[in-house]
mmCIF file of the C-alpha atoms, coordinates in Angstrom:
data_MODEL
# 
_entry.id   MODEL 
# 
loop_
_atom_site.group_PDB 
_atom_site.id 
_atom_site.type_symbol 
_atom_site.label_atom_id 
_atom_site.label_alt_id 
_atom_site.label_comp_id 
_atom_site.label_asym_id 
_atom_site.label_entity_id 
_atom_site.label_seq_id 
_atom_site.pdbx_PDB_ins_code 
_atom_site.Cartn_x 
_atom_site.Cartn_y 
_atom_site.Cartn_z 
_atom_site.occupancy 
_atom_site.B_iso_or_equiv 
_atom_site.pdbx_formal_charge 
_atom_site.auth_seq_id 
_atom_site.auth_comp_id 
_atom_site.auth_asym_id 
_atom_site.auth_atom_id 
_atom_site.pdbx_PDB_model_num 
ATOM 1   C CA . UNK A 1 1   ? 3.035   11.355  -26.844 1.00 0.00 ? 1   UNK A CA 1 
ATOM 2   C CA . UNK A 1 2   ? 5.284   14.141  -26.881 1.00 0.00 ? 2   UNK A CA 1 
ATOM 3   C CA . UNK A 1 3   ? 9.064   14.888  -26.415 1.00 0.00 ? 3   UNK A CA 1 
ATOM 4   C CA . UNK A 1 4   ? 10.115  11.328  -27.061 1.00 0.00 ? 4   UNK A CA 1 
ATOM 5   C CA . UNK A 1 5   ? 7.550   9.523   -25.021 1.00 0.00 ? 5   UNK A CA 1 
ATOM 6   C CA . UNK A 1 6   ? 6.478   5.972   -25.709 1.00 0.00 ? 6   UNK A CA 1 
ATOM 7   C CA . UNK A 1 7   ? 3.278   4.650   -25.284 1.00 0.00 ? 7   UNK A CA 1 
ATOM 8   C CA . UNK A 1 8   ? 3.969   1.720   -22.639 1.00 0.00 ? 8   UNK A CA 1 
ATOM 9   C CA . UNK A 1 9   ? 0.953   -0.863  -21.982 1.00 0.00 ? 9   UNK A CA 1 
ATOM 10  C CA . UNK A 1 10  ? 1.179   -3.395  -18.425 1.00 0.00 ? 10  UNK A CA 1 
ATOM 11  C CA . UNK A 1 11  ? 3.390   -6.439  -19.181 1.00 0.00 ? 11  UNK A CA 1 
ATOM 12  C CA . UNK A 1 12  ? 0.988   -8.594  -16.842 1.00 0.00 ? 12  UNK A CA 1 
ATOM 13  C CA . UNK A 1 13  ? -2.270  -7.305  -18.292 1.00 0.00 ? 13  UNK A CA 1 
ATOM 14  C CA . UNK A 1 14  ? -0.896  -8.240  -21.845 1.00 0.00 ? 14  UNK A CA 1 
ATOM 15  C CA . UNK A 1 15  ? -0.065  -11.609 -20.611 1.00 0.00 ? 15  UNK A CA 1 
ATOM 16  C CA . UNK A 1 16  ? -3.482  -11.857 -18.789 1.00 0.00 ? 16  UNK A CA 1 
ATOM 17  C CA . UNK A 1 17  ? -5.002  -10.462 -21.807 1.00 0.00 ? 17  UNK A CA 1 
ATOM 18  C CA . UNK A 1 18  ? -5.651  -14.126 -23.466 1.00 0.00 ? 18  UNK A CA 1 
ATOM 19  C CA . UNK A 1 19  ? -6.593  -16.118 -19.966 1.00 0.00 ? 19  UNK A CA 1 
ATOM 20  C CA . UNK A 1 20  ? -10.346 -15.355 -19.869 1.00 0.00 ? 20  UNK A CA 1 
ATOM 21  C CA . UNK A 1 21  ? -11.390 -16.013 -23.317 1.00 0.00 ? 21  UNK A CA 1 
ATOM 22  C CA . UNK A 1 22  ? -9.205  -19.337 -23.763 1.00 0.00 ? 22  UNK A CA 1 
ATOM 23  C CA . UNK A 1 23  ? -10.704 -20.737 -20.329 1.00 0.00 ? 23  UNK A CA 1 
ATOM 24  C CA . UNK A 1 24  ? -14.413 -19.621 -21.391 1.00 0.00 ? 24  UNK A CA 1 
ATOM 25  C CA . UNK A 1 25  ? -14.116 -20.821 -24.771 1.00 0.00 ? 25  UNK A CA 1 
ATOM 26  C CA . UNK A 1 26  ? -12.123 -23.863 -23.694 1.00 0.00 ? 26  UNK A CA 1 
ATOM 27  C CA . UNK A 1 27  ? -15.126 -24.692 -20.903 1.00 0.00 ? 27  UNK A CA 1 
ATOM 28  C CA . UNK A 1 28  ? -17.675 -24.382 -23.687 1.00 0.00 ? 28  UNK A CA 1 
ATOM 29  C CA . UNK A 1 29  ? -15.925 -26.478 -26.147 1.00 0.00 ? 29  UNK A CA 1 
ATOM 30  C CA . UNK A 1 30  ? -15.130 -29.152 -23.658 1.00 0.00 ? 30  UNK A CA 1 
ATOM 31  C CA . UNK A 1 31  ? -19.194 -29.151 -22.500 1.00 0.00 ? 31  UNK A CA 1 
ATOM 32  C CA . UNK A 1 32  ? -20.184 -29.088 -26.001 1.00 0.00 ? 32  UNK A CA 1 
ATOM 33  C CA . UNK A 1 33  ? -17.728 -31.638 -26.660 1.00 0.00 ? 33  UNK A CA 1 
ATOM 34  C CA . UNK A 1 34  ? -18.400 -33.330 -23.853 1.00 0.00 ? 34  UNK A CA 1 
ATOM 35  C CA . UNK A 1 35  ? -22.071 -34.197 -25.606 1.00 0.00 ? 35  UNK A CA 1 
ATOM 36  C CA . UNK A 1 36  ? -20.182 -35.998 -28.670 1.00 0.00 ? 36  UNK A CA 1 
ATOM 37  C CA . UNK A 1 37  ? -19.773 -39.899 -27.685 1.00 0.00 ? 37  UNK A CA 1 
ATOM 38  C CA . UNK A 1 38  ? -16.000 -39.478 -30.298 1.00 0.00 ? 38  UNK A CA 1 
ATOM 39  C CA . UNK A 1 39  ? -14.210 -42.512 -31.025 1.00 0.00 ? 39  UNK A CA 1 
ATOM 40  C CA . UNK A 1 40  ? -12.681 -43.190 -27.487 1.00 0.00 ? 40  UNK A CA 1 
ATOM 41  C CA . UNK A 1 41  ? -16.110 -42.648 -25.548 1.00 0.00 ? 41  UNK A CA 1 
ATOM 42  C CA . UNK A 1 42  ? -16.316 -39.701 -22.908 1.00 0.00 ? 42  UNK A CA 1 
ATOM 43  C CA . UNK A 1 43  ? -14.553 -41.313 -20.157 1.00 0.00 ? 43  UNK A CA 1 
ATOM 44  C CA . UNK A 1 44  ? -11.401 -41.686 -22.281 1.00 0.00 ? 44  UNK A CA 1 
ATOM 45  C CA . UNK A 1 45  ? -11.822 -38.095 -24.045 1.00 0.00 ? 45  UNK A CA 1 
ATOM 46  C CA . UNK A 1 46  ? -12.488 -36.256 -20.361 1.00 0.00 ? 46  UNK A CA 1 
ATOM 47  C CA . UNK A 1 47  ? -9.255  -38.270 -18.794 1.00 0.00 ? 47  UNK A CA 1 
ATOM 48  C CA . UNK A 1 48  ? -7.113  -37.479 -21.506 1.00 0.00 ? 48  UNK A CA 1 
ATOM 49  C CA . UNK A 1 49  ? -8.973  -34.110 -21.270 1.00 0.00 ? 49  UNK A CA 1 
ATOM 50  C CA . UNK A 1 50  ? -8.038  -33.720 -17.834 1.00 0.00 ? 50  UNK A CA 1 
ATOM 51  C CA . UNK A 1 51  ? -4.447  -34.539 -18.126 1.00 0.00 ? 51  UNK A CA 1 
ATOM 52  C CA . UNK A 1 52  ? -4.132  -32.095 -21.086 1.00 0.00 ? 52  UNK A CA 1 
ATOM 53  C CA . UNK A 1 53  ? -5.268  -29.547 -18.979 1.00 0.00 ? 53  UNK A CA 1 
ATOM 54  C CA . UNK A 1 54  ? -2.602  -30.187 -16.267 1.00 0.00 ? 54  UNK A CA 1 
ATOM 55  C CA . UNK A 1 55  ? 0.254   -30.536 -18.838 1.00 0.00 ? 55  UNK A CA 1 
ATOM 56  C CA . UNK A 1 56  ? -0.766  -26.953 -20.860 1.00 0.00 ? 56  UNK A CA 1 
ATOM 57  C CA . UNK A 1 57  ? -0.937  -24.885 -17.373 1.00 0.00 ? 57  UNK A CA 1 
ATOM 58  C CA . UNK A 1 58  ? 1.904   -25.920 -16.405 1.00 0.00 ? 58  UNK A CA 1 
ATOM 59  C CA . UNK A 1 59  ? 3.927   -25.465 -19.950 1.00 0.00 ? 59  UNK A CA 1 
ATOM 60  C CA . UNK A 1 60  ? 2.047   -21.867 -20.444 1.00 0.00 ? 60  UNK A CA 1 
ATOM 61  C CA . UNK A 1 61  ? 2.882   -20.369 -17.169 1.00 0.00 ? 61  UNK A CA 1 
ATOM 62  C CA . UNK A 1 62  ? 6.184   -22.039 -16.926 1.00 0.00 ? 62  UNK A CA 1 
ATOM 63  C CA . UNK A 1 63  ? 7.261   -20.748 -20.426 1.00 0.00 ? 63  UNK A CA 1 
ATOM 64  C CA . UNK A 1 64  ? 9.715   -18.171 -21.057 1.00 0.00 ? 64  UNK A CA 1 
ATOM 65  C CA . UNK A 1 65  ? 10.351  -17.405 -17.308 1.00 0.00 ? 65  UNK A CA 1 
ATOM 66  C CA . UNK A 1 66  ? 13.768  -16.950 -17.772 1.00 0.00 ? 66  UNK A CA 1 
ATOM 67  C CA . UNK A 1 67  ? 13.364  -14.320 -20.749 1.00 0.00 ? 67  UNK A CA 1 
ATOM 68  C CA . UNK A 1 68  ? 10.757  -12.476 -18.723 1.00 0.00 ? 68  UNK A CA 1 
ATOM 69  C CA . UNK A 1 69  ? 13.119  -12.213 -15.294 1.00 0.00 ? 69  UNK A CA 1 
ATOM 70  C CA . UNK A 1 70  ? 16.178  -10.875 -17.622 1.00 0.00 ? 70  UNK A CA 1 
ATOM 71  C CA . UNK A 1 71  ? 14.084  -8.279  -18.897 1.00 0.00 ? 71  UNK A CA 1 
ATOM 72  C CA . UNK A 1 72  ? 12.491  -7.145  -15.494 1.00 0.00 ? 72  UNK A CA 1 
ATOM 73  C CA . UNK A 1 73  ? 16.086  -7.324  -13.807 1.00 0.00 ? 73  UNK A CA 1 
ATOM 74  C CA . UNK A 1 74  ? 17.113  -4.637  -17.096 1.00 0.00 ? 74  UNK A CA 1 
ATOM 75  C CA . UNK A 1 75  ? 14.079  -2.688  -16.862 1.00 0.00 ? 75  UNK A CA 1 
ATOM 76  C CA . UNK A 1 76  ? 14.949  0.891   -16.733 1.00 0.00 ? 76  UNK A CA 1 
ATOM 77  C CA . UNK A 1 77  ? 13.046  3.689   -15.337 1.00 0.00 ? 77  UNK A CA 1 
ATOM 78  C CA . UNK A 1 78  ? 9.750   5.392   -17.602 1.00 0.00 ? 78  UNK A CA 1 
ATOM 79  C CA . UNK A 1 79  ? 10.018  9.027   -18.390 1.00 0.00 ? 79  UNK A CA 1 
ATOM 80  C CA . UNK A 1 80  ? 7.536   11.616  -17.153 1.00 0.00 ? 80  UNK A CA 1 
ATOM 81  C CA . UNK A 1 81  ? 7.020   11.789  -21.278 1.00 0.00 ? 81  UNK A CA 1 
ATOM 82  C CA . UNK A 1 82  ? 6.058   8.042   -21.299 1.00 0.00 ? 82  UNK A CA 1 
ATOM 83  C CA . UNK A 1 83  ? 2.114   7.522   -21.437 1.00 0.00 ? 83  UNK A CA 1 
ATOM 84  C CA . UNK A 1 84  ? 0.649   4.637   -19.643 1.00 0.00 ? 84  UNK A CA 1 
ATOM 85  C CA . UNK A 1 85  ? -1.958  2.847   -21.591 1.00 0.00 ? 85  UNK A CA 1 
ATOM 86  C CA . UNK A 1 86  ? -5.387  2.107   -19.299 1.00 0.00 ? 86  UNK A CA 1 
ATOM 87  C CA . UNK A 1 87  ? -5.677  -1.558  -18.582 1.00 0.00 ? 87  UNK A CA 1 
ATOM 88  C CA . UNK A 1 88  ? -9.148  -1.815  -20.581 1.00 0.00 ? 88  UNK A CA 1 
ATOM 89  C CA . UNK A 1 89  ? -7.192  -0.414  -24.027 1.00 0.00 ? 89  UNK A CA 1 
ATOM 90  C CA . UNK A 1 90  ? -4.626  -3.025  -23.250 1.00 0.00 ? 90  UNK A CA 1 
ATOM 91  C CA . UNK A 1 91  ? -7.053  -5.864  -22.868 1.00 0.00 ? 91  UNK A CA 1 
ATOM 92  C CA . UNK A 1 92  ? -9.034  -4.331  -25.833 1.00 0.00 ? 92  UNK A CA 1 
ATOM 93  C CA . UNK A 1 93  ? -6.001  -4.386  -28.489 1.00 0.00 ? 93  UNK A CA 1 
ATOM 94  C CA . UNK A 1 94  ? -4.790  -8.039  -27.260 1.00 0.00 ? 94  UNK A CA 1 
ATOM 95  C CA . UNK A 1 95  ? -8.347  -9.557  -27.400 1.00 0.00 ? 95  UNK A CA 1 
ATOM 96  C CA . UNK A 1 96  ? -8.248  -7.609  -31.338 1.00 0.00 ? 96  UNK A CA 1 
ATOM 97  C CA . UNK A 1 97  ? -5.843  -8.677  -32.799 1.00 0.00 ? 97  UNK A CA 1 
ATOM 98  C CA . UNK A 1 98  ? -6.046  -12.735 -31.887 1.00 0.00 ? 98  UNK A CA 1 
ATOM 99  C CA . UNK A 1 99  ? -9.751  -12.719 -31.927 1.00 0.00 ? 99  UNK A CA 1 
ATOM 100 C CA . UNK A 1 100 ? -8.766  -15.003 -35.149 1.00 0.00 ? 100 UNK A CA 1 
ATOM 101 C CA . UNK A 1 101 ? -6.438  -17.225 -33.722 1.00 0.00 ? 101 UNK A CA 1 
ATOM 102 C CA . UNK A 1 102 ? -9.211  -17.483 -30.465 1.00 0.00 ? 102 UNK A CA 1 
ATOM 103 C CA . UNK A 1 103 ? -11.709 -18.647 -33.016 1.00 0.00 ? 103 UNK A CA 1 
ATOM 104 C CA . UNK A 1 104 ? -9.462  -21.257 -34.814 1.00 0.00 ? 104 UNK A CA 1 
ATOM 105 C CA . UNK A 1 105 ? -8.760  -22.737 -31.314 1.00 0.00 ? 105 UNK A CA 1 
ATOM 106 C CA . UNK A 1 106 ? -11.897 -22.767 -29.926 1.00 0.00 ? 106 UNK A CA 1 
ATOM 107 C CA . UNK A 1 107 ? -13.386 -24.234 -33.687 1.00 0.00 ? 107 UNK A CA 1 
ATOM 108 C CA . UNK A 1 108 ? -10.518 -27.011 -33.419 1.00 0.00 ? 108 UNK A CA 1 
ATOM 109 C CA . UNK A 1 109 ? -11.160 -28.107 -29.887 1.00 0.00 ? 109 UNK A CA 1 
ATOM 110 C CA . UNK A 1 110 ? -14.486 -28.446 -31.040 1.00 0.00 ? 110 UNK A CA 1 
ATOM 111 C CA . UNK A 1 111 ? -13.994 -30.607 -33.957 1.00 0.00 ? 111 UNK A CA 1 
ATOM 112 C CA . UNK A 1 112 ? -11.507 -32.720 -31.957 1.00 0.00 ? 112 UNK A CA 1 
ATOM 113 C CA . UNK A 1 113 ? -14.420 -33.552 -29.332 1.00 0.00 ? 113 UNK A CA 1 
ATOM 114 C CA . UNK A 1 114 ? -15.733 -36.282 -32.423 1.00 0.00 ? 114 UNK A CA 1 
ATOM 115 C CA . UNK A 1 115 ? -12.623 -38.541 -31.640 1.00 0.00 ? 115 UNK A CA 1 
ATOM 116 C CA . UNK A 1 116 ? -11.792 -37.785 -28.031 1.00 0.00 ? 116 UNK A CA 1 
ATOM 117 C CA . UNK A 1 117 ? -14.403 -35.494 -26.603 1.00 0.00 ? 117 UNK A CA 1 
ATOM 118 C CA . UNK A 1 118 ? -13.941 -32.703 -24.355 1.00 0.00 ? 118 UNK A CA 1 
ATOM 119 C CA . UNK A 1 119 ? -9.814  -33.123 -24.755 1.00 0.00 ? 119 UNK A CA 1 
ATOM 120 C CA . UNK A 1 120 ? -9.644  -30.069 -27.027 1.00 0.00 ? 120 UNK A CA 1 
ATOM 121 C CA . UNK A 1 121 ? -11.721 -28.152 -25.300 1.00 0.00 ? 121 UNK A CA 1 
ATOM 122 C CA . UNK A 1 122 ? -10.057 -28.758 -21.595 1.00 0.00 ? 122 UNK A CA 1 
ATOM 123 C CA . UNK A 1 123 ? -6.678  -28.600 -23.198 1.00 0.00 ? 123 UNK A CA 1 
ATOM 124 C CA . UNK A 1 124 ? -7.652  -24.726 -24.519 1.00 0.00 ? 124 UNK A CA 1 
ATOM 125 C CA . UNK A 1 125 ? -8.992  -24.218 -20.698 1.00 0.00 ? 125 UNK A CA 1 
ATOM 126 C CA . UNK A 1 126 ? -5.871  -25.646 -19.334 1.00 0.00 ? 126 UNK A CA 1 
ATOM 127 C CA . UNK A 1 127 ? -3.586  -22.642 -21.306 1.00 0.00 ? 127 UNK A CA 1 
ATOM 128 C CA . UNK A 1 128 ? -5.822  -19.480 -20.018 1.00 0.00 ? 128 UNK A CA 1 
ATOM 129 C CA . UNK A 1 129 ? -5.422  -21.046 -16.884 1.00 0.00 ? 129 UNK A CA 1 
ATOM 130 C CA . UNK A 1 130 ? -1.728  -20.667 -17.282 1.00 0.00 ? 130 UNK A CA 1 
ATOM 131 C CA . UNK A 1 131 ? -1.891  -17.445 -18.340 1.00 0.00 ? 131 UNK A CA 1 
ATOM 132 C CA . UNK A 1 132 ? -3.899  -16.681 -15.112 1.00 0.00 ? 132 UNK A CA 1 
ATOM 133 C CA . UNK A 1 133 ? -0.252  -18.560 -13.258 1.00 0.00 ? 133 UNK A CA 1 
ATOM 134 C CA . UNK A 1 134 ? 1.762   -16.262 -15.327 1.00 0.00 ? 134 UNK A CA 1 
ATOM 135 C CA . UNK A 1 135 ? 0.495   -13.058 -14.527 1.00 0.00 ? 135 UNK A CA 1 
ATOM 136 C CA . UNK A 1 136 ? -0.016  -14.032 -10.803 1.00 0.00 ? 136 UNK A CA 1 
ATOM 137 C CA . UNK A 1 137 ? 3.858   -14.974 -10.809 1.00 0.00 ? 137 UNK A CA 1 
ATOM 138 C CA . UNK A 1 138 ? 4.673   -11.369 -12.421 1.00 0.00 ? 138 UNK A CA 1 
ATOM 139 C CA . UNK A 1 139 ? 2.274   -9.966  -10.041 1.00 0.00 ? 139 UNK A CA 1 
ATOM 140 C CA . UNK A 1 140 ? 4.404   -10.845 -6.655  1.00 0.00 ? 140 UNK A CA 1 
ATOM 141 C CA . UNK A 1 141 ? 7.774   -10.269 -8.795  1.00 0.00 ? 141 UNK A CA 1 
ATOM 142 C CA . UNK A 1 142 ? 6.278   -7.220  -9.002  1.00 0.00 ? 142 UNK A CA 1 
ATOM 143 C CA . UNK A 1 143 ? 4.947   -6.762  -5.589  1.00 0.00 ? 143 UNK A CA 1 
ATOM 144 C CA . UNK A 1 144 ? 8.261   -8.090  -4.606  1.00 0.00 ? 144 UNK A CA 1 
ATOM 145 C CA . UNK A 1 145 ? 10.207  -5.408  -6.413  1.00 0.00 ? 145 UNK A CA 1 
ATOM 146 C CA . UNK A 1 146 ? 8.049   -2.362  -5.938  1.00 0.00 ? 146 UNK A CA 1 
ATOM 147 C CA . UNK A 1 147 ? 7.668   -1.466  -9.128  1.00 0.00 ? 147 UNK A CA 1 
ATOM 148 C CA . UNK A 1 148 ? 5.480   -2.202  -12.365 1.00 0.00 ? 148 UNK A CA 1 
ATOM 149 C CA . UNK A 1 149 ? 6.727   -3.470  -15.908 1.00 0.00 ? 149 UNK A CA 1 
ATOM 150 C CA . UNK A 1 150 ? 5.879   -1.954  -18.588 1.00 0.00 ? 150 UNK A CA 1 
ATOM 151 C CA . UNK A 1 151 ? 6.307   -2.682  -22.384 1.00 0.00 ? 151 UNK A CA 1 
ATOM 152 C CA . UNK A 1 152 ? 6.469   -0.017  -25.279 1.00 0.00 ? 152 UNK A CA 1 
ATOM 153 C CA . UNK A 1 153 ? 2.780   -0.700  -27.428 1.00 0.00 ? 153 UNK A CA 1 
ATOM 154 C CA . UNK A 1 154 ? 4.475   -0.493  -30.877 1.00 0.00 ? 154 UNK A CA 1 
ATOM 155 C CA . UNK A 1 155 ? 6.668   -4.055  -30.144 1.00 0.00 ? 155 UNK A CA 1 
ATOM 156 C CA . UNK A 1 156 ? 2.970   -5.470  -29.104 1.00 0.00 ? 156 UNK A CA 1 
ATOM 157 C CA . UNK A 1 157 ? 1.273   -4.595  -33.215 1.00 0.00 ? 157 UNK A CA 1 
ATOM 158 C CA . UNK A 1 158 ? 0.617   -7.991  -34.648 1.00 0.00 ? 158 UNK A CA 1 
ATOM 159 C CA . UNK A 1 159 ? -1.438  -10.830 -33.617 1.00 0.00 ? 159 UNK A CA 1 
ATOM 160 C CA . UNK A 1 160 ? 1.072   -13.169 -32.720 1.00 0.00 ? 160 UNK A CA 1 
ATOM 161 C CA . UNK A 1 161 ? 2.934   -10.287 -30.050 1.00 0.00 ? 161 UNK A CA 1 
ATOM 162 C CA . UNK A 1 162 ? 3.670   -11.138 -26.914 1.00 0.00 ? 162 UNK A CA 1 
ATOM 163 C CA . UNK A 1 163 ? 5.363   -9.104  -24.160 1.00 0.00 ? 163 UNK A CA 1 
ATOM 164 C CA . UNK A 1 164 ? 8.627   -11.376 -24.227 1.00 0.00 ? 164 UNK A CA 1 
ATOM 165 C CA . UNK A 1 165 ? 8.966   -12.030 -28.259 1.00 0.00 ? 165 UNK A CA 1 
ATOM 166 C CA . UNK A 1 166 ? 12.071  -10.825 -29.921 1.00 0.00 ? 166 UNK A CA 1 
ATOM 167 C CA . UNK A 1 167 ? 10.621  -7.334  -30.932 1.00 0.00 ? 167 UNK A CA 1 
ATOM 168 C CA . UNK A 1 168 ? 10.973  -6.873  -27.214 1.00 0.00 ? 168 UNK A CA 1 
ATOM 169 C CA . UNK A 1 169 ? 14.388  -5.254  -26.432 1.00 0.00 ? 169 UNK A CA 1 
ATOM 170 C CA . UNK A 1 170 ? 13.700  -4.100  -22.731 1.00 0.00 ? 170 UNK A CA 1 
ATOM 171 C CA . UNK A 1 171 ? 11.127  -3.180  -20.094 1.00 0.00 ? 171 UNK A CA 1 
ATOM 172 C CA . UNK A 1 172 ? 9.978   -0.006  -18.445 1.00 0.00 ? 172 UNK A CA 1 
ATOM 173 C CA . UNK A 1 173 ? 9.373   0.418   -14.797 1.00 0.00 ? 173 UNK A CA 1 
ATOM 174 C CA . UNK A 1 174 ? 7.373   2.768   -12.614 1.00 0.00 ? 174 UNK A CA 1 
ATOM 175 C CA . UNK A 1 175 ? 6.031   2.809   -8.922  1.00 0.00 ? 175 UNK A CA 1 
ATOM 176 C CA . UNK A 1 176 ? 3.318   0.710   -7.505  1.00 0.00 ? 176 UNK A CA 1 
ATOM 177 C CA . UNK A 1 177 ? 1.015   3.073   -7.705  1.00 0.00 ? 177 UNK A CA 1 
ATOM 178 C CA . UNK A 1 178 ? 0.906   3.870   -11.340 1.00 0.00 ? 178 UNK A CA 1 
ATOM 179 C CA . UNK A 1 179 ? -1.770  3.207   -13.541 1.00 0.00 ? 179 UNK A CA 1 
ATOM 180 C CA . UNK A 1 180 ? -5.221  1.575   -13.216 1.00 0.00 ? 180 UNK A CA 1 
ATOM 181 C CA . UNK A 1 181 ? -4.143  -2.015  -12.779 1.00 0.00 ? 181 UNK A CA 1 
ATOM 182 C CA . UNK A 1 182 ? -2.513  -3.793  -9.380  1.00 0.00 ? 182 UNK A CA 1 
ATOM 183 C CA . UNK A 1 183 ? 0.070   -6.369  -9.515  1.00 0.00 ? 183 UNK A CA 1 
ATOM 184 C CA . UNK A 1 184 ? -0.409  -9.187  -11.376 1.00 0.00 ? 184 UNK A CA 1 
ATOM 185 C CA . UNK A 1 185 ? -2.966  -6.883  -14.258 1.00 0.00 ? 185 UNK A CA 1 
ATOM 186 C CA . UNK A 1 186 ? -6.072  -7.340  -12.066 1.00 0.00 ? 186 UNK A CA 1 
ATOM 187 C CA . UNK A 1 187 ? -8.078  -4.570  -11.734 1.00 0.00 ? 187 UNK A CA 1 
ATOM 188 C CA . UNK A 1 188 ? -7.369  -2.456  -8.940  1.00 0.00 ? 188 UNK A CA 1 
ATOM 189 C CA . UNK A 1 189 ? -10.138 -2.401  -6.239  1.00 0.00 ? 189 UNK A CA 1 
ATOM 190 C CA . UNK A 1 190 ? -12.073 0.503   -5.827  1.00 0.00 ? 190 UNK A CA 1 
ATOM 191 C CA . UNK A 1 191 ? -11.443 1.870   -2.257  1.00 0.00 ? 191 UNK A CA 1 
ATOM 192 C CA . UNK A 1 192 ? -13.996 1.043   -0.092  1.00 0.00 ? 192 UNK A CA 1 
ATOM 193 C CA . UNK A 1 193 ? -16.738 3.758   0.879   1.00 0.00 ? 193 UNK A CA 1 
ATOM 194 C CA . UNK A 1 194 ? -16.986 4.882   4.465   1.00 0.00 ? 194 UNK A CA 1 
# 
């Protein structure tokens, strides 16, 4: 970075940063946990399961909305000193530094399967699923507005960083086109050969 650049990473990649490894490690706790007869039996521990599941997709993708739409309607323009971080780097850094917390939530909804089994387990499942709602919902704002958000990387150091915390003070913005990820922080598909 040079001239006053920032380093700027995808604000939907961060936020779809966490979904795959809290759904995979929720799916294997709750089928682990799923094995353990707990103290309410399976039925009761895969109901209760079920409804957790519900109730933390809809919380996680319907949290800080509001914060996130103030800060894409403010988001001013990246300079041509800016550098765009790849989407793997991104995923790479997020996946670093809360591969702790990942572990203490996947170890808890593990030891919660001995009194209702599977709950923890679907309940951890239930938030990378709305992580996958969140960054489909920035995706289309996105796709709706033309342009992609970016955040600087040095307000994302820390575990517990998110991409609308209070280190965050405002969001970049280029075109479509720019960097390796589409809307939403999927991976952009490879054009198809003729």
């Amino acid at each position: 970075m040079t001239r006053g650049g920032q380093g700027l990473a995808r604000v939907a990649v961060v936020v779809r940063a966490g979904a795959a490894p809290l759904w995979w490690l929720g799916v294997l706790a709750a089928g682990i946990g799923s094995l353990v007869p707990g103290l309410t039996g399976r039925r009761i521990g895969v109901l209760a399961g079920a409804a957790l599941f519900v109730l933390a997709a809809a919380v996680v993708a319907g949290s800080r909305r509001k914060r996130y739409a103030a800060l894409a309607a403010s988001a001013a323009r990246a300079g041509k000193h800016d550098v765009l971080q790849d989407r793997a780097v991104t995923v790479r850094n997020w996946r670093r530094g809360n591969r702790w917390w990942l572990l203490l939530a996947f170890l808890a909804a593990l030891g919660s399967a001995f009194a209702v089994p599977a709950a923890g387990g679907l309940l951890l499942a239930g938030c990378g699923a709305g992580l996958w709602l969140k960054s489909a919902w920035l995706g289309r704002r996105e796709r709706d507005g033309e342009a992609l958000l970016w955040v600087r990387v040095d307000w994302l150091r820390g575990g517990a960083a998110h991409p609308a915390g209070k280190r965050v003070k405002a969001y970049r913005s280029t075109g479509i086109a720019a960097g390796d990820a589409a809307p939403g922080g999927a991976r952009k598909k490879s054009p198809a050969l003729v």
